[in-house]
C-alpha positions in Angstrom: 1.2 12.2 -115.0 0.5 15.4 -117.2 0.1 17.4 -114.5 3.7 16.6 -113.4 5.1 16.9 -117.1 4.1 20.6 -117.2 5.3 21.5 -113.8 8.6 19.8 -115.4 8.3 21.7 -118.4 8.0 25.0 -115.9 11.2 23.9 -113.7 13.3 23.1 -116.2 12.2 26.6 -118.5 12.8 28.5 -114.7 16.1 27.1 -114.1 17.8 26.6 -117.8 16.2 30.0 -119.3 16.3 28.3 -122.8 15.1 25.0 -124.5 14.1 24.0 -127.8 11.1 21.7 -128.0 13.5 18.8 -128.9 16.1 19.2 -125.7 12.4 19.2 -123.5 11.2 16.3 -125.4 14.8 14.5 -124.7 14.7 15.4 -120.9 11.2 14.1 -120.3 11.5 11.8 -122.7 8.2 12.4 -124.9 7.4 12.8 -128.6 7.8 16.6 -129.7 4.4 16.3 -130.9 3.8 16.4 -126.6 5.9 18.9 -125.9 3.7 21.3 -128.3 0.8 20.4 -126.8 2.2 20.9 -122.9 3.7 24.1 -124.0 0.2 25.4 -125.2 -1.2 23.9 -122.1 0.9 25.9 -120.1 0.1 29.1 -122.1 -3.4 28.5 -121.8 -3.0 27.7 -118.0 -1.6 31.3 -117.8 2.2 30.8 -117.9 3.8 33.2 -119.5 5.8 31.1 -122.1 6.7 32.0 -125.3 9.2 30.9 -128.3 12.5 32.3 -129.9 12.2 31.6 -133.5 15.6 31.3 -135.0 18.7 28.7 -134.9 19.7 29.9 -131.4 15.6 30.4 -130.4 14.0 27.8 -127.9 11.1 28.3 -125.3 11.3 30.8 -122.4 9.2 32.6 -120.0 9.2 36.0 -119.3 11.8 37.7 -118.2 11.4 38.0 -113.7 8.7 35.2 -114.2 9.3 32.5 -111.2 6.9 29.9 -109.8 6.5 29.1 -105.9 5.3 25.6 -106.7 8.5 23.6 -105.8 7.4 21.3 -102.9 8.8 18.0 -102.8 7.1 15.1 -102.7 7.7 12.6 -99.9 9.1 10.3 -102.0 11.7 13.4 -103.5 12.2 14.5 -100.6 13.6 10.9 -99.4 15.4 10.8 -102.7 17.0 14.2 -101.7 20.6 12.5 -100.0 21.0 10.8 -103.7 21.6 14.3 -105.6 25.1 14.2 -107.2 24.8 10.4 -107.2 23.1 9.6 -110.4 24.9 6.1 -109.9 23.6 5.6 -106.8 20.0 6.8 -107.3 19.8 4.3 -110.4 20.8 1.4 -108.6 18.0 2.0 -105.8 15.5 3.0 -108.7 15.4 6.4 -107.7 16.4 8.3 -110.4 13.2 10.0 -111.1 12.7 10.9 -107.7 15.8 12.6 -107.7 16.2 14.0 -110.9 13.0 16.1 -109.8 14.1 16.8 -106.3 17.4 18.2 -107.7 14.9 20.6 -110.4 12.7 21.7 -108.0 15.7 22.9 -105.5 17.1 24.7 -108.3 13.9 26.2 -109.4 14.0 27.4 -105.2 17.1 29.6 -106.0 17.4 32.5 -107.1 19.9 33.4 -110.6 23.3 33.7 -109.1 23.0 30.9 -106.7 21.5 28.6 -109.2 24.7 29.3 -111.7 26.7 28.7 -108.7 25.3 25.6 -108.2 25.5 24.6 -111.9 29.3 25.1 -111.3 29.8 23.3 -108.8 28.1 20.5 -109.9 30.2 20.2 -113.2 33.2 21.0 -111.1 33.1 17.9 -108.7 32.5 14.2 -109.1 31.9 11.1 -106.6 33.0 8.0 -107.9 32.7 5.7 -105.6 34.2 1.9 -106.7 38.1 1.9 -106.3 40.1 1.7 -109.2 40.3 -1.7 -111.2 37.0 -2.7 -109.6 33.7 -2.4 -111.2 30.7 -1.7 -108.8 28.5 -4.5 -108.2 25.1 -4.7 -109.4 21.9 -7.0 -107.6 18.5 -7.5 -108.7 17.3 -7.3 -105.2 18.7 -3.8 -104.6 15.7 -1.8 -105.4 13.5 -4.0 -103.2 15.4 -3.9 -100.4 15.5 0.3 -101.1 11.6 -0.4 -100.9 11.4 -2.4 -97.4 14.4 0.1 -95.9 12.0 3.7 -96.7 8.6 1.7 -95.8 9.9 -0.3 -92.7 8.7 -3.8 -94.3 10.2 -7.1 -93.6 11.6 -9.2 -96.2 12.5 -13.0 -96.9 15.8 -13.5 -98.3 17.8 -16.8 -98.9 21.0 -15.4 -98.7 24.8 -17.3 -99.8 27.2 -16.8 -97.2 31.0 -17.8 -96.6 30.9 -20.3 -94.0 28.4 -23.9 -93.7 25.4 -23.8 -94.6 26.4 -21.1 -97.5 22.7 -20.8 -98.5 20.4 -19.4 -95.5 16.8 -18.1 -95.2 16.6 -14.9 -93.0 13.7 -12.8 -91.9 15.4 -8.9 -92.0 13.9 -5.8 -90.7 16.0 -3.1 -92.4 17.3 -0.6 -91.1 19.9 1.3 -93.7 21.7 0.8 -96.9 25.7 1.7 -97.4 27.6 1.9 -100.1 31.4 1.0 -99.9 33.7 1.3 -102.2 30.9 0.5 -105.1 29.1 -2.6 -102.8 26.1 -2.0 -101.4 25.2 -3.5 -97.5 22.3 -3.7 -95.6 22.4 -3.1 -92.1 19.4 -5.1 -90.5 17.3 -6.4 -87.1 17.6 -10.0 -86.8 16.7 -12.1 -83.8 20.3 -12.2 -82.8 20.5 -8.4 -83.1 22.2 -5.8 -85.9 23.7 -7.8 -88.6 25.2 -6.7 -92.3 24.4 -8.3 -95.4 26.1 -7.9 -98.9 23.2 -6.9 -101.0 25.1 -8.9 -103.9 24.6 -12.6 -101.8 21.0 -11.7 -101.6 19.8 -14.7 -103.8 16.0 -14.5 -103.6 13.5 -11.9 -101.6 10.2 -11.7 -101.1 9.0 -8.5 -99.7 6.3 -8.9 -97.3 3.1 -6.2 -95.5 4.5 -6.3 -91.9 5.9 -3.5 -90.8 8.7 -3.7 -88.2 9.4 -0.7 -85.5 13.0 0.3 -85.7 14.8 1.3 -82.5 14.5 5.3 -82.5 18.0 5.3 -81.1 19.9 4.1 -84.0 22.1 5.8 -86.2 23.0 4.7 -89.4 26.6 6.3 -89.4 27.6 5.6 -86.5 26.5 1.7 -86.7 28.5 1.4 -89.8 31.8 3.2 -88.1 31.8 0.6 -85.2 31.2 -2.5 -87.6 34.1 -1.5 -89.1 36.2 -1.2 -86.7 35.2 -4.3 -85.1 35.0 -5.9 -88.3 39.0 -5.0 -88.5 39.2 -6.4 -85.0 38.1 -9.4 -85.4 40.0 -9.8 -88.7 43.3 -9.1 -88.2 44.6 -12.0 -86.0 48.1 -11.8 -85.6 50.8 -9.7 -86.8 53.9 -9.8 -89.4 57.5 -7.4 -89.2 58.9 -7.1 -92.6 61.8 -5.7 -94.3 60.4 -2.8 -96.8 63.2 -2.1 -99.4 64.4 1.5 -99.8 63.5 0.8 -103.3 59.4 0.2 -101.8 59.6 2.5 -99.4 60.2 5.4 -102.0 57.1 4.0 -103.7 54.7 3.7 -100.9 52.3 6.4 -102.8 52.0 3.9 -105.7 51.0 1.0 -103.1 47.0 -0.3 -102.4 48.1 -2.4 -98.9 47.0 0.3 -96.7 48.2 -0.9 -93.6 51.2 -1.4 -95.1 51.1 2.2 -96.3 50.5 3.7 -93.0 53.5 1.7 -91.4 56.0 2.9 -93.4 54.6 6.7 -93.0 55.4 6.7 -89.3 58.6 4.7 -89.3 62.4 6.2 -89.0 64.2 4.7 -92.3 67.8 3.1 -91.6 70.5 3.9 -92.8 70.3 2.1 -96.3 66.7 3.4 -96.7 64.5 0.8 -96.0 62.6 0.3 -93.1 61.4 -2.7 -90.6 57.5 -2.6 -89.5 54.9 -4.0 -88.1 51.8 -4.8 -90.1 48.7 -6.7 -89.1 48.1 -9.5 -91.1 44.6 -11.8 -91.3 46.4 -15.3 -92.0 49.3 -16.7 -92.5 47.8 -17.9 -96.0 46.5 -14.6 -96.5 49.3 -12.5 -95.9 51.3 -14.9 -98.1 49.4 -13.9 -101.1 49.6 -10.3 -100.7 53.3 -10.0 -100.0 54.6 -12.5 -102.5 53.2 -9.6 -105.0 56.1 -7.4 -103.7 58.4 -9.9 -104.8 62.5 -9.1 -103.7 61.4 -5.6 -102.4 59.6 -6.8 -98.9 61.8 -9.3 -97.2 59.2 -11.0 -93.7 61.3 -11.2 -91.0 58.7 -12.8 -88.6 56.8 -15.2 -88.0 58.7 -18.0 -89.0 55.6 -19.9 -90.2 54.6 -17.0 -92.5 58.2 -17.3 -94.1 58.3 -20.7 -94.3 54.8 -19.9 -96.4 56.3 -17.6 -98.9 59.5 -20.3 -99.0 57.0 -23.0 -100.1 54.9 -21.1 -102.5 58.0 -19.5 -104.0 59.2 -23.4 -105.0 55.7 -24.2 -106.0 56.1 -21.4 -109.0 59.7 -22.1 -109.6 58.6 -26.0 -110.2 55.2 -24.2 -112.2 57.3 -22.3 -114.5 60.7 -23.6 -115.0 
C-alpha cells in the first residue's frame, strides 16, 4: 500500500511540477503528517525531491528528473477504456484503477504533450443521461463489473415486464453498456445472447465457475444489432399525421425522434405543414405521446388511433371541467 503511495506521490510531482503537502494529502487522501513522511521516504529512496518554501512553494523534483516506472497494472490497464468517465468508473468501482491508469499515462508523456492533454481534458465532457433524466444507480453494478473482467457466472433473480416478473437466471457475462445513463448486461444464457437492465437485477450471488466466452463476439457490434432488432420488433404498425407549420418550424426543440427525422425529409405544403409517416409501437402508446402535441399534430390515420386520442381528449375534458 506504501509502496504505491510514493510511486503516486512521484506521478503526480512528474506530471503537475508543483504541490503543497496539503493538495498531496487531498489527492491520496492521507493525513499531512503521511505525506512528510512519504516525501522523506522518497528523498531517502534517492528521488530527487525537494520543497519551495514560500506562499506559492510546494514540493517538486528536479528540473529534467522523469521516472520509467509507469506500467500499468492489469487491473489499470482494464480500467484504461473508463478515462474521462469519472461517472462511469465510479459506478463499476473503478475509480482507483483509473485515476492511476490516467497518472501513470501522463507521467508517459513528455511536457508539451502532457499540457496538451490537460487541455483537452478540461475542454471536453461526456455526459451521458439525456436531459431531465437522472442516471440510474444498482447495487449489483460493481459485481456484475466483477463476473464481466473475471469470466464468472452469477445468480440473479431478476424483475422483468411480462409473467412471472421475478425470475432466477444463471448469466455468463459477456459485456456492460451504458445508454443514455442505464447500464445493460449483455449475457450467455441457455437460450443464447440475452440483455439485462442492470437496474432489475434484484439479488446476485457471484459464484467460482468460470464460463468460456465465444472468441468470436464483439461487444459493439452485438449491441448495434440488438438495437436495431429491438426497434424491429417494437415498432408494430405505423401512423400519418398532420405536423402543423407552427411544429414543423420547431422540430429542433422536439425529443420524438422519429418524428424528428420525418419531417427533415419531407416537402412542406403549401401552408407549411407537412403529412408523414411515423412508426408507432401501440395504438395506446402512440396516443400518449401525440396528445402532448396538443392542436399542432392532427393523426390522419389509423382510424383506431384517432378514435384513441378522441376518447382520451373527453376523458380530460370530463377530468377537468
Amino acid at each position: 500500500m506504501r509502496s504505491s503511495r510514493l510511486l503516486s506521490i512521484l506521478l503526480l510531482l512528474q506530471t503537475r511540477r508543483q504541490l503543497t503537502a496539503r493538495e498531496l494529502a487531498d489527492e491520496l487522501e492521507v493525513s499531512l503528517r503521511t505525506i512528510y513522511r512519504d516525501v522523506e521516504a522518497l528523498a531517502a529512496a534517492g528521488v530527487p525531491v525537494y520543497a519551495d518554501q514560500g506562499r506559492a512553494g510546494g514540493y517538486r523534483l528536479v528540473e529534467g528528473y522523469r521516472t520509467r516506472l509507469t506500467g500499468l497494472t492489469e487491473q489499470e490497464a482494464a480500467a484504461l477504456f473508463l478515462v474521462g468517465m469519472p461517472g462511469a468508473a465510479a459506478a463499476l468501482g473503478l475509480t482507483a484503477e483509473t485515476s492511476a491508469a490516467e497518472l501513470k499515462l501522463l507521467a508517459a508523456l513528455a511536457p508539451d504533450q502532457r499540457d496538451r492533454a490537460g487541455r483537452l481534458k478540461n475542454r471536453f465532457h461526456l455526459d451521458l443521461p439525456a436531459w431531465y433524466q437522472e442516471a440510474e444507480t444498482s447495487p449489483q453494478l460493481s459485481a456484475v463489473a466483477d463476473a464481466v473482467l473475471h469470466d464468472r457466472r452469477i445468480k440473479v433473480r431478476y424483475r422483468r415486464w411480462e409473467e412471472p416478473r421475478e425470475v432466477e437466471r444463471i448469466l455468463e457475462p459477456y459485456g456492460l453498456v451504458l445508454k443514455n445513463g442505464s447500464w445493460y448486461v449483455v449475457a450467455s444464457t441457455p437460450g443464447g445472447l440475452r440483455t439485462y437492465r442492470v437496474s432489475n437485477i434484484l439479488d446476485l450471488t457471484p459464484t467460482d465457475e468460470v464460463f468460456e466466452r465465444d472468441e468470436g463476439f464483439e461487444l459493439q457490434q452485438f449491441w448495434q444489432d440488438h438495437l436495431e432488432g429491438f426497434d424491429q420488433v417494437r415498432y408494430t404498425a405505423e401512423a400519418v399525421v398532420r405536423v402543423s407549420a407552427r411544429l414543423a418550424a420547431k422540430m429542433y426543440d422536439v425529443s420524438y425522434p422519429a418524428l424528428v427525422k420525418a419531417v427533415a425529409a419531407a416537402e412542406p405544403d403549401a401552408d407549411g405543414s407537412v403529412v408523414v409517416t411515423i412508426p408507432i409501437e401501440s395504438i395506446p402508446n402512440a396516443a400518449a405521446s401525440l396528445c402532448r402535441f396538443g392542436d399542432t399534430i392532427e393523426v390522419l390515420e389509423p382510424a383506431e388511433l384517432r378514435a384513441e386520442l378522441a376518447n382520451l381528449g373527453r376523458t380530460l375534458s370530463d377530468l377537468y371541467s
